[in-house]
C-alpha positions, 0 to 999 in steps of 0.5 A: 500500500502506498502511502505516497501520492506522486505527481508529475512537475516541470522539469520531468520531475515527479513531487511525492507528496503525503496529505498536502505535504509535498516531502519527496521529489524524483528529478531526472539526472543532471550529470550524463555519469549519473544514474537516470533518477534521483530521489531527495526528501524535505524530511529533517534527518534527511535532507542532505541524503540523495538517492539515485537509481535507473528505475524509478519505481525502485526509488518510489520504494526508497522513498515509502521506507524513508517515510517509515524510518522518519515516523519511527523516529517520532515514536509512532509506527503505521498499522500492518496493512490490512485486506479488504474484502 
């Protein structure tokens, strides 16, 4: 289950955002030596991280993790995901 919504912006870049928070962003590579994909938060504890990859849904679950380990941090933890009937 996600629980980041994206959407694409300028600059073929697509903002990760959860609620109305936009947290995350994919930008496409600056540097021809670079990886297709780099992933950046807003999160505190976490702004000067990057990380980059060819794929971009590799990347969307880097950022679902991210999300986790920024919220355990807070002391809280998300429900086990749950199956709808």
């Amino acid at each position: 289950m996600s629980r980041i919504a994206w959407k694409s912006s300028q600059h073929s870049s697509e903002n990760g955002s959860v609620g109305r928070l936009t947290l995350f962003t994919i930008s496409y590579k600056t540097r021809r030596e670079d990886p297709t994909y780099t992933l950046s938060t807003t999160l505190q504890g976490f702004k000067s991280r990057e990380w980059k990859n060819d794929d971009e849904d590799v990347l969307k679950a880097t950022a679902e993790k991210v999300l986790e380990a920024f919220v355990a941090e807070l002391g809280a933890t998300f429900p086990a995901d749950t199956k709808e009937s």
